[in-house]
C-alpha positions in Angstrom: -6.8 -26.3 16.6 -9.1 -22.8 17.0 -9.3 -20.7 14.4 -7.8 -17.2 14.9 -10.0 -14.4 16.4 -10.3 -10.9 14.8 -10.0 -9.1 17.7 -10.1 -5.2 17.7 -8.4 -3.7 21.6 -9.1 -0.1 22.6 -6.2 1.9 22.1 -3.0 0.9 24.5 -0.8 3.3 25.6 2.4 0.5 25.8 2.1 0.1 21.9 4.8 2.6 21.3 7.1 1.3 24.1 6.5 -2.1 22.9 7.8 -0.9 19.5 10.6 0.9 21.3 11.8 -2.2 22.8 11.5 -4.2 19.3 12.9 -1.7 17.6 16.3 -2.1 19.6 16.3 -5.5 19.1 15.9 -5.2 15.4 18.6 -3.1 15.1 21.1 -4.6 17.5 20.3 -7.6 15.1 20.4 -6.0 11.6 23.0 -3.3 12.4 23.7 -0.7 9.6 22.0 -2.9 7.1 18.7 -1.2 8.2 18.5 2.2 7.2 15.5 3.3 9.2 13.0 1.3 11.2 9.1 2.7 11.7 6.0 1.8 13.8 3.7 1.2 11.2 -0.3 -0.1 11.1 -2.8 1.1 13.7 -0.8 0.4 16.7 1.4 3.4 15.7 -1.8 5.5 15.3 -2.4 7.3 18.7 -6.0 6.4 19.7 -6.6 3.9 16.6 -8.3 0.7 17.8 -6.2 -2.4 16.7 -5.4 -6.1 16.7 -2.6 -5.8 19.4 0.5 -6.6 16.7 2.9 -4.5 16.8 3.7 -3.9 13.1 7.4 -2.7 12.5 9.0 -1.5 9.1 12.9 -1.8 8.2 14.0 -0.4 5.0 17.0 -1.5 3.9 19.3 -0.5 0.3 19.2 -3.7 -1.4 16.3 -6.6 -0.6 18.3 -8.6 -2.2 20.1 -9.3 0.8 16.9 -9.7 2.3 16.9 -13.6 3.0 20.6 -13.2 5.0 18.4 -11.6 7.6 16.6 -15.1 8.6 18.9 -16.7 10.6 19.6 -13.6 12.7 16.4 -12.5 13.2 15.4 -16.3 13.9 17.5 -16.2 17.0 15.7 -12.9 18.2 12.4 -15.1 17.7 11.5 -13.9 14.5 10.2 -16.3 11.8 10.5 -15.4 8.1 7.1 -16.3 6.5 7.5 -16.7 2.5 4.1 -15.6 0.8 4.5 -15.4 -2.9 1.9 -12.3 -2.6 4.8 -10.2 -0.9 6.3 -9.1 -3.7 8.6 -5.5 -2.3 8.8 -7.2 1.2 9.8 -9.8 2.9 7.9 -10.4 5.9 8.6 -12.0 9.8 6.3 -12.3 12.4 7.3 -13.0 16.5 4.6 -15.0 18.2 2.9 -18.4 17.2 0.9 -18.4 13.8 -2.0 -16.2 13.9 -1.2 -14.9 17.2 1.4 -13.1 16.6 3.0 -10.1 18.7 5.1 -8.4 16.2 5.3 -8.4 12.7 8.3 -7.1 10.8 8.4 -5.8 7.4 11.5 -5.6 5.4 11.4 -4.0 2.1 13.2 -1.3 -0.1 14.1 2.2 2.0 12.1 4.6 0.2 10.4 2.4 -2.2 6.9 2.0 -2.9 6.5 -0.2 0.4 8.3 2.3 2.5 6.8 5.5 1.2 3.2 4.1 1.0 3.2 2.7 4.4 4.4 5.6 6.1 1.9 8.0 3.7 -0.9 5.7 4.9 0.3 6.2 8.9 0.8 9.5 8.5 -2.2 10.5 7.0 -4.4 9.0 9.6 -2.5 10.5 12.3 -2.7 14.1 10.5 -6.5 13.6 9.9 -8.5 12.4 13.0 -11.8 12.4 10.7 -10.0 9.3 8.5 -8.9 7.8 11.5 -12.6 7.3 13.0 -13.8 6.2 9.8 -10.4 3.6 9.6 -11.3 2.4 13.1 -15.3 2.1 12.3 -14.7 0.3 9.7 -12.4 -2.2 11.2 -14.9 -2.7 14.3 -17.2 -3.2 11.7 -14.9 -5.9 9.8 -13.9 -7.7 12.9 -17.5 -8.2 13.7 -18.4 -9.6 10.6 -15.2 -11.7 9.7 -14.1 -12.3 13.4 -12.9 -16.2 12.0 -11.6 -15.2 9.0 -8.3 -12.8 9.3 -7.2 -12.7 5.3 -11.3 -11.6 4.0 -11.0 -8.7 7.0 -7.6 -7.7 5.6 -8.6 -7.9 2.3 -12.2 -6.0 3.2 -9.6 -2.9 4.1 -8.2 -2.7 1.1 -10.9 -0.1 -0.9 -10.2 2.1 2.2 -6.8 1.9 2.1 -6.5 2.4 -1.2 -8.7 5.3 -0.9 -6.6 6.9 1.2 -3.4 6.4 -0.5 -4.7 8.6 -3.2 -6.0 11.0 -1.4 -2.8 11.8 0.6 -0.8 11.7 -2.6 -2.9 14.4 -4.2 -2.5 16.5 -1.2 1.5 16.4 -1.2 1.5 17.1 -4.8 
């Protein structure tokens, strides 16, 4: 089997109807136990360069509950992925392994997952200066790690992080 490609695509204007369309389906399948549902990651950056997965956040009141979801997101072709590194979240992606379409996030409305995903998003699309650096740096990445998917994630990280504290200080 071939290894997964890192593969960075020019800004595509469909992202946002794509997570329009997911979106529905999310909620038609979760129903009032999903208390808000976000385009998150670089898709949901206007003009941001990205691996063409549409990355989609529900927050919920209780992941407790969270496992419940499985079987009805299963039949929307969503498979839960267990990954003992998720700790707030639980995680399902659409598409086969590693060529995914659609990852979905669950995690804790306005938890740490919620509020630092959306502070990350938001930030880049407030601050086009971050955003150029964000997508140079994951050119950069994909070109250098183009076989290996978890050292590029993990090669984000610094900026990320980065980031993160640099938005908080500027809402405090």
């Amino acid at each position: 089997m071939a290894k997964p490609v890192v593969e960075i695509h020019d800004y595509d204007t469909s992202w946002t109807d794509q997570f329009e369309r997911e979106k529905q389906r999310v909620e038609g399948t979760l129903g009032h136990q999903a208390l808000a549902i976000e385009h998150i990651g670089s898709t949901s950056v206007t003009g941001m360069p990205a691996k063409p997965i549409i990355d989609i956040m529900a927050g919920v009141s209780d992941l407790e509950n969270a496992l419940s979801f499985v079987k009805p997101l299963r039949e929307i072709d969503y498979e839960y992925v267990q990954n003992s590194s998720f700790k707030d979240r639980f995680f399902f992606r659409k598409g086969l392994w590693r060529q995914g379409t659609c990852h979905l996030h669950i995690c804790e409305y306005d938890g740490y997952e919620w509020r630092d995903k959306l502070l990350f998003r938001d930030y880049l699309r407030t601050n086009p200066k971050a955003a150029a650096e964000y997508a140079s740096l994951k050119q950069q990445l994909a070109a250098k790690y183009t076989y290996e998917r978890s050292t590029y994630t993990k090669e984000k990280e610094p900026f990320i992080k980065r980031i993160l504290m640099k938005a908080r200080l500027e809402i405090e």
